[in-house]
PDB file of N, CA, C and O in Angstrom:
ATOM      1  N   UNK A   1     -36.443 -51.876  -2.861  1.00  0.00           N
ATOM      2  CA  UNK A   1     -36.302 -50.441  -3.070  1.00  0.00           C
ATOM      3  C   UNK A   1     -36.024 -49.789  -1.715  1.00  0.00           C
ATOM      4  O   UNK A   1     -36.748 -50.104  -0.771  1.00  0.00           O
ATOM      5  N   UNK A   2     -34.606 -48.521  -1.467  1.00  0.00           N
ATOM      6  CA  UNK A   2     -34.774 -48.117  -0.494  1.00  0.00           C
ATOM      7  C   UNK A   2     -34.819 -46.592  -1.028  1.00  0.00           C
ATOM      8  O   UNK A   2     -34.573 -46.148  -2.150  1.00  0.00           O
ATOM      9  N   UNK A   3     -35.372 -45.693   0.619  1.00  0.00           N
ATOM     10  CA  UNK A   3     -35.631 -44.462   0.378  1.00  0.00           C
ATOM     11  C   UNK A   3     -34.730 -43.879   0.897  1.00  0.00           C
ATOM     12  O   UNK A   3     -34.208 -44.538   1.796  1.00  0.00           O
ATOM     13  N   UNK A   4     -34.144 -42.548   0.666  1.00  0.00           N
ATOM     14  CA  UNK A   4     -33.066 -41.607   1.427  1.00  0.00           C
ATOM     15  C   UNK A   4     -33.994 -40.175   1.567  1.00  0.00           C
ATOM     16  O   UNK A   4     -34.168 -39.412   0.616  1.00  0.00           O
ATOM     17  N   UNK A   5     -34.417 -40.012   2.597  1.00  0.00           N
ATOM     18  CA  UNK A   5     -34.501 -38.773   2.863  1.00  0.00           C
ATOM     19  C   UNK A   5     -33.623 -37.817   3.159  1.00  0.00           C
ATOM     20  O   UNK A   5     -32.756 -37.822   4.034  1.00  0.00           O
ATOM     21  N   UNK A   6     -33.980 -36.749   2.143  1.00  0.00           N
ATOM     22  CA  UNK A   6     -33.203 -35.423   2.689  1.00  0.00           C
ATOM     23  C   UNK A   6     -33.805 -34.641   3.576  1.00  0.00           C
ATOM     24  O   UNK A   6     -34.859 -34.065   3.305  1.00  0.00           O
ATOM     25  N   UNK A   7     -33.098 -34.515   4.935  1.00  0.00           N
ATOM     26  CA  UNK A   7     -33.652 -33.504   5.644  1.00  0.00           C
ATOM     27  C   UNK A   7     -32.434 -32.222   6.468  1.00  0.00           C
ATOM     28  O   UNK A   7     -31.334 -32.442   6.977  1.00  0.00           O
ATOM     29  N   UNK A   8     -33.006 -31.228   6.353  1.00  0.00           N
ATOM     30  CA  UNK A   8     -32.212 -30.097   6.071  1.00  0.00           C
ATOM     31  C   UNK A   8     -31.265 -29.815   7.261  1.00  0.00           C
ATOM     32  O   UNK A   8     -31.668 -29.980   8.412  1.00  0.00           O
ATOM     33  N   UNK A   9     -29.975 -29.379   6.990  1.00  0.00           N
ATOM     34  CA  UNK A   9     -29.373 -29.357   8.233  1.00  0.00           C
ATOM     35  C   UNK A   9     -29.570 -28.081   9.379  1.00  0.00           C
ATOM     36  O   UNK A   9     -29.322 -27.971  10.579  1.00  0.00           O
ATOM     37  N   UNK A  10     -30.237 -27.065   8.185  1.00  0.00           N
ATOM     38  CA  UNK A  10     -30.388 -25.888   9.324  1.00  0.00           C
ATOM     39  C   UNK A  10     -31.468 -25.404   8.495  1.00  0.00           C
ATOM     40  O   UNK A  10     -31.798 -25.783   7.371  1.00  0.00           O
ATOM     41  N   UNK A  11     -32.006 -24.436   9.287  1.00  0.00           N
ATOM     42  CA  UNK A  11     -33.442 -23.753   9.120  1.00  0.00           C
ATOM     43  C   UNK A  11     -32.844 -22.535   7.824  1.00  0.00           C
ATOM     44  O   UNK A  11     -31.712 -22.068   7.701  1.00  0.00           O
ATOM     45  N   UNK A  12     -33.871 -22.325   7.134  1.00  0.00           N
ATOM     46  CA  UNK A  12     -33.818 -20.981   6.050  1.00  0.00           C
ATOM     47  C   UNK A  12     -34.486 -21.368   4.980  1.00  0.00           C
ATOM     48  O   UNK A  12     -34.962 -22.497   4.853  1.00  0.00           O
ATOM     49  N   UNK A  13     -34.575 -20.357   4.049  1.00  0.00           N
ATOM     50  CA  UNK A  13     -35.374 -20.060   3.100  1.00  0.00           C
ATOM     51  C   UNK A  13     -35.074 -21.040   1.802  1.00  0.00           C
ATOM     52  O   UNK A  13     -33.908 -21.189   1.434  1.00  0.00           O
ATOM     53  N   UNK A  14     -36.326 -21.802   1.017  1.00  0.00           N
ATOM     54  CA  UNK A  14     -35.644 -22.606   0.184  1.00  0.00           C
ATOM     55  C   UNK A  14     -35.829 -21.481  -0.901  1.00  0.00           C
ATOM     56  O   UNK A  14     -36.893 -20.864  -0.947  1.00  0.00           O
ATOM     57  N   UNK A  15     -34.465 -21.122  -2.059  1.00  0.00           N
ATOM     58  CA  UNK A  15     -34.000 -20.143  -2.747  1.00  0.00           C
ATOM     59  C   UNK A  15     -34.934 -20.723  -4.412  1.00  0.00           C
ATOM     60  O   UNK A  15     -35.746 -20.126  -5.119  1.00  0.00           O
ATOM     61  N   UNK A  16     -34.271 -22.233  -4.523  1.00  0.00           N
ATOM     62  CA  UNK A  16     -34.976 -22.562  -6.176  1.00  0.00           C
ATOM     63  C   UNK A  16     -34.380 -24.361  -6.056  1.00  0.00           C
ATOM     64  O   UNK A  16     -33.350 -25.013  -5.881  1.00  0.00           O
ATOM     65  N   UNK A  17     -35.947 -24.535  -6.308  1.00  0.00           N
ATOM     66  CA  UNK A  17     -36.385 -26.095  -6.990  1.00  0.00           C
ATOM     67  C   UNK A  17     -36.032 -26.438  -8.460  1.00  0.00           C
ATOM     68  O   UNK A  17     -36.501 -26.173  -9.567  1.00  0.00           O
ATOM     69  N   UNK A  18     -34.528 -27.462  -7.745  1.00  0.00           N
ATOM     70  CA  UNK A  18     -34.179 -28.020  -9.552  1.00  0.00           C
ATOM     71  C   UNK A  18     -34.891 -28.971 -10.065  1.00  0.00           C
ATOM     72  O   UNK A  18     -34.814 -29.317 -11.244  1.00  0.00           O
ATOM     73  N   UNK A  19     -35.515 -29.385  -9.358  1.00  0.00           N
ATOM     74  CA  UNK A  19     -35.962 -31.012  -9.626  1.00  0.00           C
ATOM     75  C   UNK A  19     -37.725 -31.069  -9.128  1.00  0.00           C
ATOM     76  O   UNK A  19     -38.101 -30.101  -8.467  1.00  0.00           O
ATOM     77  N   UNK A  20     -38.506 -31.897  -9.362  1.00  0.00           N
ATOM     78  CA  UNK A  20     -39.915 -32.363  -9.500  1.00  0.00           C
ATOM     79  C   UNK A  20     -40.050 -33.837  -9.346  1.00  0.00           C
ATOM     80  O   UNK A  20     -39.283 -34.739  -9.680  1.00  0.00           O
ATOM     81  N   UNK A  21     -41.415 -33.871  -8.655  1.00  0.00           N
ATOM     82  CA  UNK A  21     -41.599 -35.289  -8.428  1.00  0.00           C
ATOM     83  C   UNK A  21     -41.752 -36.468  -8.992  1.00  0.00           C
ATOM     84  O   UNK A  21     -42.944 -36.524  -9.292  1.00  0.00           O
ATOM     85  N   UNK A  22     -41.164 -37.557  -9.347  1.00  0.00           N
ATOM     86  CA  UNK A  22     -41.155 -38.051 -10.073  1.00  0.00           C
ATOM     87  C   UNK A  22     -39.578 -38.198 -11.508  1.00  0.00           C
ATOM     88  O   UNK A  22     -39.196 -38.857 -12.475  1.00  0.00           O
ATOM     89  N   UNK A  23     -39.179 -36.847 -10.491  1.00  0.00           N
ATOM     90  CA  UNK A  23     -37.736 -37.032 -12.033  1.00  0.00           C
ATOM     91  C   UNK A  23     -36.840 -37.690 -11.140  1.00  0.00           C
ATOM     92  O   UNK A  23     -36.725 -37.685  -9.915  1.00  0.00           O
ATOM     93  N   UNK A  24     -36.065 -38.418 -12.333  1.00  0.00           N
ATOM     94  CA  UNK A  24     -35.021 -39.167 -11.983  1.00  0.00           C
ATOM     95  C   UNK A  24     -33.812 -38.412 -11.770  1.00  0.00           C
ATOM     96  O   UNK A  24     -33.826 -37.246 -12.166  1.00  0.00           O
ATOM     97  N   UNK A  25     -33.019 -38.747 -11.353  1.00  0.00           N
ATOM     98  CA  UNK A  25     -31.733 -38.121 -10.408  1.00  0.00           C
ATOM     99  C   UNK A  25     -30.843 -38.398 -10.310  1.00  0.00           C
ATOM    100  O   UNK A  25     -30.973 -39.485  -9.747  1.00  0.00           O
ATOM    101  N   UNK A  26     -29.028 -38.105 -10.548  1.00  0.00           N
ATOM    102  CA  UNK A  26     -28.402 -39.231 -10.243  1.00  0.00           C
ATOM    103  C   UNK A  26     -27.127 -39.021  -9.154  1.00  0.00           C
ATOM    104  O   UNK A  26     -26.278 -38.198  -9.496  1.00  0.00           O
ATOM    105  N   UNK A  27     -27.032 -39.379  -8.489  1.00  0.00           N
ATOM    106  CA  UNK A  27     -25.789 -39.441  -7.261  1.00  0.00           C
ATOM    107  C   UNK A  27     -25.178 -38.409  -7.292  1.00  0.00           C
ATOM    108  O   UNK A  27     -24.518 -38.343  -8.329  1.00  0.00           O
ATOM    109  N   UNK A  28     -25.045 -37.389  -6.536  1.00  0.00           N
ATOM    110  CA  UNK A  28     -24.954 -35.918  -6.290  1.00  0.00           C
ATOM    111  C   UNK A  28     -25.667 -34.823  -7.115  1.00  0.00           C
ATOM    112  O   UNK A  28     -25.382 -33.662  -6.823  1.00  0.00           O
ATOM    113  N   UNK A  29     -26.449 -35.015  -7.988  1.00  0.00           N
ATOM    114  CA  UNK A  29     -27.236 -34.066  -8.966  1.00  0.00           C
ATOM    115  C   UNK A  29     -27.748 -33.184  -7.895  1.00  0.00           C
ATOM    116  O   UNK A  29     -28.174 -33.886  -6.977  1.00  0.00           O
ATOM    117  N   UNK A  30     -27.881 -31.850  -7.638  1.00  0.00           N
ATOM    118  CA  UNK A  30     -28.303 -30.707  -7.490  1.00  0.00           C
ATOM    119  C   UNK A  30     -29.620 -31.291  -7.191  1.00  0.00           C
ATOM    120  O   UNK A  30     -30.126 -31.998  -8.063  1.00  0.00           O
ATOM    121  N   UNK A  31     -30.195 -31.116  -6.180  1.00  0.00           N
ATOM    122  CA  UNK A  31     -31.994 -30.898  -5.878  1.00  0.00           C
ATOM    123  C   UNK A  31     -32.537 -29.773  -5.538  1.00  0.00           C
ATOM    124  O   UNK A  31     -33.744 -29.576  -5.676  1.00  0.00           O
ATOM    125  N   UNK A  32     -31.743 -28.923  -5.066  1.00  0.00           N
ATOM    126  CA  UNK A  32     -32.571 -27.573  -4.658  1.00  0.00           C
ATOM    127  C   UNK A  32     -31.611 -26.908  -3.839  1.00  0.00           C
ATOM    128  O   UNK A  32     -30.843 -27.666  -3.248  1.00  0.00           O
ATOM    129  N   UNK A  33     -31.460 -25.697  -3.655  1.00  0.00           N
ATOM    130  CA  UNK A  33     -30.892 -25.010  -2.983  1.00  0.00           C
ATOM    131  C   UNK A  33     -31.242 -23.630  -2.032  1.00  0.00           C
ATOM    132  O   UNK A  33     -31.766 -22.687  -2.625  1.00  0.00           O
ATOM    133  N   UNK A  34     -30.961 -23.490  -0.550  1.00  0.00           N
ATOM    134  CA  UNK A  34     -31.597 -22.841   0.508  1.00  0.00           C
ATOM    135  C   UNK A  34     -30.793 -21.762   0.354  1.00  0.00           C
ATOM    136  O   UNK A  34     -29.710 -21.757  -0.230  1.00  0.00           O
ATOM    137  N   UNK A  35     -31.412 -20.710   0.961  1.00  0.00           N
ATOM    138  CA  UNK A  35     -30.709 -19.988   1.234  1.00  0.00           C
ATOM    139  C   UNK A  35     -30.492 -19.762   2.735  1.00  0.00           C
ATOM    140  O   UNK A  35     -31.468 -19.963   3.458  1.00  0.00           O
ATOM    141  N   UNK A  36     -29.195 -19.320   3.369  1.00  0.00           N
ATOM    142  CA  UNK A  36     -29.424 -19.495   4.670  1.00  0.00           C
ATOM    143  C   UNK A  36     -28.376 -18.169   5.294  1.00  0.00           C
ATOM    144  O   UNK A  36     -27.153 -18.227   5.161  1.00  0.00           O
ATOM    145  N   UNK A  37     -28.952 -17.209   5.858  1.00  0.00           N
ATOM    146  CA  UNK A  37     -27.863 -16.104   6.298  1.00  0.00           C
ATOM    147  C   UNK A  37     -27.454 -15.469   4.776  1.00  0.00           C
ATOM    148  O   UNK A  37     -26.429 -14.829   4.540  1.00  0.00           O
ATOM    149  N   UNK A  38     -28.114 -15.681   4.178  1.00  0.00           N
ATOM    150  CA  UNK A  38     -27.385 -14.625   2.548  1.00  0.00           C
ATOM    151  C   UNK A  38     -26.631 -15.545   2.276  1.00  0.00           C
ATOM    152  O   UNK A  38     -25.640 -15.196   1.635  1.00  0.00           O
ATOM    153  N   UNK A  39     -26.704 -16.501   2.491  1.00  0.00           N
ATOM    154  CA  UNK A  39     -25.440 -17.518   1.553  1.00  0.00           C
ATOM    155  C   UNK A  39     -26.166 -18.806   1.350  1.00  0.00           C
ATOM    156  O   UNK A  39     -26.874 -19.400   2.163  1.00  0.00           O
ATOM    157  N   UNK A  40     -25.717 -19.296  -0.493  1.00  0.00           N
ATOM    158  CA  UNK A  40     -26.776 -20.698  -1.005  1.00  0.00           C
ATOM    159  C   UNK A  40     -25.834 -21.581  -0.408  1.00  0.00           C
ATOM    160  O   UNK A  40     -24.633 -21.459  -0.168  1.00  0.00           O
ATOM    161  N   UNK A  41     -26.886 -22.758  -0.172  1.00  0.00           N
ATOM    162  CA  UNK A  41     -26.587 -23.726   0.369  1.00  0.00           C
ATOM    163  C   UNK A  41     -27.434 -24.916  -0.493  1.00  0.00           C
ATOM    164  O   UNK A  41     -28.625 -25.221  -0.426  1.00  0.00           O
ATOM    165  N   UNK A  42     -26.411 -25.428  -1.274  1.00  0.00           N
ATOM    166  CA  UNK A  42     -27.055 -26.525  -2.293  1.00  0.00           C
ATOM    167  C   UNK A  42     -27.600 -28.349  -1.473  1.00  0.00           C
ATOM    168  O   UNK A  42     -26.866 -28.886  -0.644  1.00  0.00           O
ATOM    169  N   UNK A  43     -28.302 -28.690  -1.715  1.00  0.00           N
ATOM    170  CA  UNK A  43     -28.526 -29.908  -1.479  1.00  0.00           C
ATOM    171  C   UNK A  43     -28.291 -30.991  -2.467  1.00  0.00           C
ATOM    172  O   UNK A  43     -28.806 -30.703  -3.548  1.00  0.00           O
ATOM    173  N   UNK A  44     -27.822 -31.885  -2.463  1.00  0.00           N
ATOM    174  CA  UNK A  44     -27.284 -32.917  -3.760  1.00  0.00           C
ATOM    175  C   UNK A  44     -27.841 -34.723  -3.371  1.00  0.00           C
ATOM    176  O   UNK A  44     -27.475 -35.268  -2.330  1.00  0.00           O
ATOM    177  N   UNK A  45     -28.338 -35.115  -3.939  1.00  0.00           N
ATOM    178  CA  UNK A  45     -28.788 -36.684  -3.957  1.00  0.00           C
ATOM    179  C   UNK A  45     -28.053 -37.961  -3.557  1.00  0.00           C
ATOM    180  O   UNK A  45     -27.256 -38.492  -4.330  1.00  0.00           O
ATOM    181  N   UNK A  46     -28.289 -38.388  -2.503  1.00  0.00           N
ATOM    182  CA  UNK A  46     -27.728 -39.059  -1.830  1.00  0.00           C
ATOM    183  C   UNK A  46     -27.242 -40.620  -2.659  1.00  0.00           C
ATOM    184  O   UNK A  46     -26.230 -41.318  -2.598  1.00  0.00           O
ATOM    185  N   UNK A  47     -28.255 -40.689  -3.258  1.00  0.00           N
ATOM    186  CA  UNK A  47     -28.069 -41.640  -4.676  1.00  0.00           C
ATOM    187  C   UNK A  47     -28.593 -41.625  -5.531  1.00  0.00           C
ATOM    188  O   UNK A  47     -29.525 -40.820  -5.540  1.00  0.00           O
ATOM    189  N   UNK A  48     -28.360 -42.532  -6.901  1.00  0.00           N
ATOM    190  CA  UNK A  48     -29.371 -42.029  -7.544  1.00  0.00           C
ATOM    191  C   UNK A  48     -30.483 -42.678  -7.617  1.00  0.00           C
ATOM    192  O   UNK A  48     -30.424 -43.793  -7.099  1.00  0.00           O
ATOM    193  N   UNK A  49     -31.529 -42.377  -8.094  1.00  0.00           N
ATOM    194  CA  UNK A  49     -32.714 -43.081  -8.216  1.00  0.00           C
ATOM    195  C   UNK A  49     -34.101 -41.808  -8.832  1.00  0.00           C
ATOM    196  O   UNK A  49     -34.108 -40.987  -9.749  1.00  0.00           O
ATOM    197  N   UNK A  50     -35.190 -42.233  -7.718  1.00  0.00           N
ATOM    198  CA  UNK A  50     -36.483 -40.997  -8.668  1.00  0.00           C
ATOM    199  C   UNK A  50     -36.909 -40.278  -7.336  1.00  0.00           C
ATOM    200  O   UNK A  50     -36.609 -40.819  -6.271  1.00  0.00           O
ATOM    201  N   UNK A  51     -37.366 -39.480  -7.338  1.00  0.00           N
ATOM    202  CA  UNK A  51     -38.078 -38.393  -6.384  1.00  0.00           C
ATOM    203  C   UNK A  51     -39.343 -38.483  -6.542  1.00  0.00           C
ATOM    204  O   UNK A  51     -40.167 -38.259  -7.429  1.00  0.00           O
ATOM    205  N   UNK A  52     -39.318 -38.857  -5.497  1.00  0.00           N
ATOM    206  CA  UNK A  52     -40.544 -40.025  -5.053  1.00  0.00           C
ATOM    207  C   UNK A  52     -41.652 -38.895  -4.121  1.00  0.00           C
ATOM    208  O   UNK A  52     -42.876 -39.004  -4.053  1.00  0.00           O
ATOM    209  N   UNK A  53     -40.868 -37.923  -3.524  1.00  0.00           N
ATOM    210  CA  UNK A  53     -41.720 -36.808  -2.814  1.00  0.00           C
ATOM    211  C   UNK A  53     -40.836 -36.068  -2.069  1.00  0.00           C
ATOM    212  O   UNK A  53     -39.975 -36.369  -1.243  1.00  0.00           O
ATOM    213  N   UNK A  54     -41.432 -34.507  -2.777  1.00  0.00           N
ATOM    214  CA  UNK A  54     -40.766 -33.158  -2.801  1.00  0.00           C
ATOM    215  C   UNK A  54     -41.798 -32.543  -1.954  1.00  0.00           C
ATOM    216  O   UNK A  54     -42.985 -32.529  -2.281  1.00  0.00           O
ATOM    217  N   UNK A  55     -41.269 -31.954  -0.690  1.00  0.00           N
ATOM    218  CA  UNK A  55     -42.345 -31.612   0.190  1.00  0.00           C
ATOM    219  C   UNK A  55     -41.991 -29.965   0.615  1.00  0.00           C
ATOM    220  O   UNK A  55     -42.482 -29.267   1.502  1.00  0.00           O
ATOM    221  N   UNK A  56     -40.794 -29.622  -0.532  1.00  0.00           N
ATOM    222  CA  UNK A  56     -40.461 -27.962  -0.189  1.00  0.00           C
ATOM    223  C   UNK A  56     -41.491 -26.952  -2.149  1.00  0.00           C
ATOM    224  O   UNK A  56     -42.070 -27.381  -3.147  1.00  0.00           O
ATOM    225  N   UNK A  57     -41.175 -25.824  -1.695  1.00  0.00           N
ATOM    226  CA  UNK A  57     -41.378 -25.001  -3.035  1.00  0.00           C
ATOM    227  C   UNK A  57     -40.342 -23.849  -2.826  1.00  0.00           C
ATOM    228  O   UNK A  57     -39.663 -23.682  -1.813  1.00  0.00           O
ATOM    229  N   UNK A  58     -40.337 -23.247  -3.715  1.00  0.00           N
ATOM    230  CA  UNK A  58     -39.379 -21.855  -3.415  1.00  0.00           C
ATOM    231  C   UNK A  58     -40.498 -20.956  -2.257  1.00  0.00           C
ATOM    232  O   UNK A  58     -41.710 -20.967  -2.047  1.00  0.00           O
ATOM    233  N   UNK A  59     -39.579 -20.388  -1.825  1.00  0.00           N
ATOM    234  CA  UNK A  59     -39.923 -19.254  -1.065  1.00  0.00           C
ATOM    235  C   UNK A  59     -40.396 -19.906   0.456  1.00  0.00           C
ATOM    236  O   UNK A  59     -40.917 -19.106   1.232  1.00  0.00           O
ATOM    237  N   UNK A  60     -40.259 -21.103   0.837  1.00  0.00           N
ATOM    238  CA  UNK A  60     -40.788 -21.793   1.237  1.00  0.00           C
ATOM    239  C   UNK A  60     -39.842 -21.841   2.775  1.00  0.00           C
ATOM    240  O   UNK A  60     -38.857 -22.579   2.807  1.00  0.00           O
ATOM    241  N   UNK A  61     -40.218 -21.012   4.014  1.00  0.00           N
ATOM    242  CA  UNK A  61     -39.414 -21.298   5.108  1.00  0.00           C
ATOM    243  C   UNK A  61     -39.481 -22.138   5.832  1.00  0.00           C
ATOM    244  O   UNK A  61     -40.465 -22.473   6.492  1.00  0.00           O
ATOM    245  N   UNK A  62     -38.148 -22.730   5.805  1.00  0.00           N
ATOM    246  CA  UNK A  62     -38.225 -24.325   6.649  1.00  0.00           C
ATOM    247  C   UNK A  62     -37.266 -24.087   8.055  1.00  0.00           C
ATOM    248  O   UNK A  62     -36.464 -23.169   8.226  1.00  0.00           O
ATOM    249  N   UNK A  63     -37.572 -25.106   8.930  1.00  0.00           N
ATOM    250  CA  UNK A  63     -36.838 -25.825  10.202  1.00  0.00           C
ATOM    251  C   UNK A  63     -35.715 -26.520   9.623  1.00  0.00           C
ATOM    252  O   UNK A  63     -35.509 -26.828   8.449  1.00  0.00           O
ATOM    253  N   UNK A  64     -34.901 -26.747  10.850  1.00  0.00           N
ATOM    254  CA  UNK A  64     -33.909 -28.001  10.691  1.00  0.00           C
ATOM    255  C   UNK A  64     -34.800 -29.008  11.012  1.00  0.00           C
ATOM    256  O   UNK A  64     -35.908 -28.976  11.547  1.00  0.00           O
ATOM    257  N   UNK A  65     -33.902 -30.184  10.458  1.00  0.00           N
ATOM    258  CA  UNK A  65     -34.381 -31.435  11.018  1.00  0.00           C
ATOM    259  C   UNK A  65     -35.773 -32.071   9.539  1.00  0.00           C
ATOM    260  O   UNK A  65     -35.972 -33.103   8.898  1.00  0.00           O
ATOM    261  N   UNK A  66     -36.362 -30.748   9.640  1.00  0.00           N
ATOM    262  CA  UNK A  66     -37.634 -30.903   8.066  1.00  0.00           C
ATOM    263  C   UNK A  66     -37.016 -31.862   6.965  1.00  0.00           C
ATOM    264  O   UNK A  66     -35.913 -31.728   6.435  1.00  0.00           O
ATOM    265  N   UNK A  67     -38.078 -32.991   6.699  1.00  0.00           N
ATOM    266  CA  UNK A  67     -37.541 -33.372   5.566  1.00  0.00           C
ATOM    267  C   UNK A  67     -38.474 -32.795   4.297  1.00  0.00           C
ATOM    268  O   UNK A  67     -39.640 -32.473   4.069  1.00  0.00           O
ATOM    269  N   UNK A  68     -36.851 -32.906   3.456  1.00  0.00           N
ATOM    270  CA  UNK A  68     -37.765 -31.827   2.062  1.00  0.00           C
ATOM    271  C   UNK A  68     -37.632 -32.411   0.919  1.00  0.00           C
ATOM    272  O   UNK A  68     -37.623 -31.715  -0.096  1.00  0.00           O
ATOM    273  N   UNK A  69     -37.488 -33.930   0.832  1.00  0.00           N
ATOM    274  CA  UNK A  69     -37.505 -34.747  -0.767  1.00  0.00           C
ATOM    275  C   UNK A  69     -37.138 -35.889  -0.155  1.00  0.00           C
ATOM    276  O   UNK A  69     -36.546 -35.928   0.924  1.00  0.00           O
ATOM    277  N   UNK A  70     -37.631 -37.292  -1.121  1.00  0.00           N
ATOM    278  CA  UNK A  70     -37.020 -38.262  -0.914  1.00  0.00           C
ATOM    279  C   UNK A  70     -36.464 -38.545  -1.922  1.00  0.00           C
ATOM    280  O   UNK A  70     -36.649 -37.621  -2.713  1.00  0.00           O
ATOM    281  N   UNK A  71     -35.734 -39.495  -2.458  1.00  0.00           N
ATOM    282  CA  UNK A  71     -35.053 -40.394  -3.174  1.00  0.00           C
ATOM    283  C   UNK A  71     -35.153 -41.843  -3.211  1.00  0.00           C
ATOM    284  O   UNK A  71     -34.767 -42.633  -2.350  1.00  0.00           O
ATOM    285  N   UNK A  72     -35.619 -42.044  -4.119  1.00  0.00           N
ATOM    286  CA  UNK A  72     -36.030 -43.870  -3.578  1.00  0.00           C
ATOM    287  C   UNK A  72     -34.839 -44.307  -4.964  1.00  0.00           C
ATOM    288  O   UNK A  72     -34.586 -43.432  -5.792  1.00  0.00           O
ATOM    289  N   UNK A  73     -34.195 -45.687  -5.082  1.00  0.00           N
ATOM    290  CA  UNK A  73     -33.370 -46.417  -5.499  1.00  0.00           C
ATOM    291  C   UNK A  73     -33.739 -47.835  -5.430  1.00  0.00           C
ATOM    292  O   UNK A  73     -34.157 -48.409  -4.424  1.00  0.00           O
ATOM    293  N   UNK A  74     -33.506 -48.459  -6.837  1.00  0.00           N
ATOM    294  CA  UNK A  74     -33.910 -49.618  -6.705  1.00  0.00           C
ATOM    295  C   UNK A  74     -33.032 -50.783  -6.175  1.00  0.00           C
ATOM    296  O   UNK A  74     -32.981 -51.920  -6.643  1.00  0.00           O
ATOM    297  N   UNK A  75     -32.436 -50.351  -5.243  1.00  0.00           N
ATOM    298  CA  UNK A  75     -31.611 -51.162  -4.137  1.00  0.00           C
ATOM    299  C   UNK A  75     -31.425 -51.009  -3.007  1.00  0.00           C
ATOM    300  O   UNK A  75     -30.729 -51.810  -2.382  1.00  0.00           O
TER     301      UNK A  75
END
């Protein structure tokens, strides 16, 4: 099993949580989207697999660099 962390490319506000821990996911599916400067900025799944740990909520101001979900895959 490997893991893909998402971690954010720039700092701002996370806008709305599509996804929960534990749901399955599949290769670009929508995970959540920031808002950053007044403009959304979607995040999408690096592969597919389950979300293994979601470490953002809405309203939730983040850093760059923060990781804010993983993705684990059974390969």
């Amino acid at each position: 099993m490997s893991e893909h962390k998402i971690e954010l490319e720039t700092g701002g506000t996370v806008w709305k949580v599509l996804v929960k821990q534990g749901d399955t996911v599949a290769d670009g599916q929508e995970l959540f989207i920031m808002e950053v400067m007044k403009m959304e900025v979607p995040y999408t799944a690096p592969a597919s697999g389950v979300v293994t740990a979601l470490n953002i909520a809405e309203g939730d101001v983040m850093q760059e660099g923060q990781t804010a979900a993983t993705v684990a895959t059974g390969s």
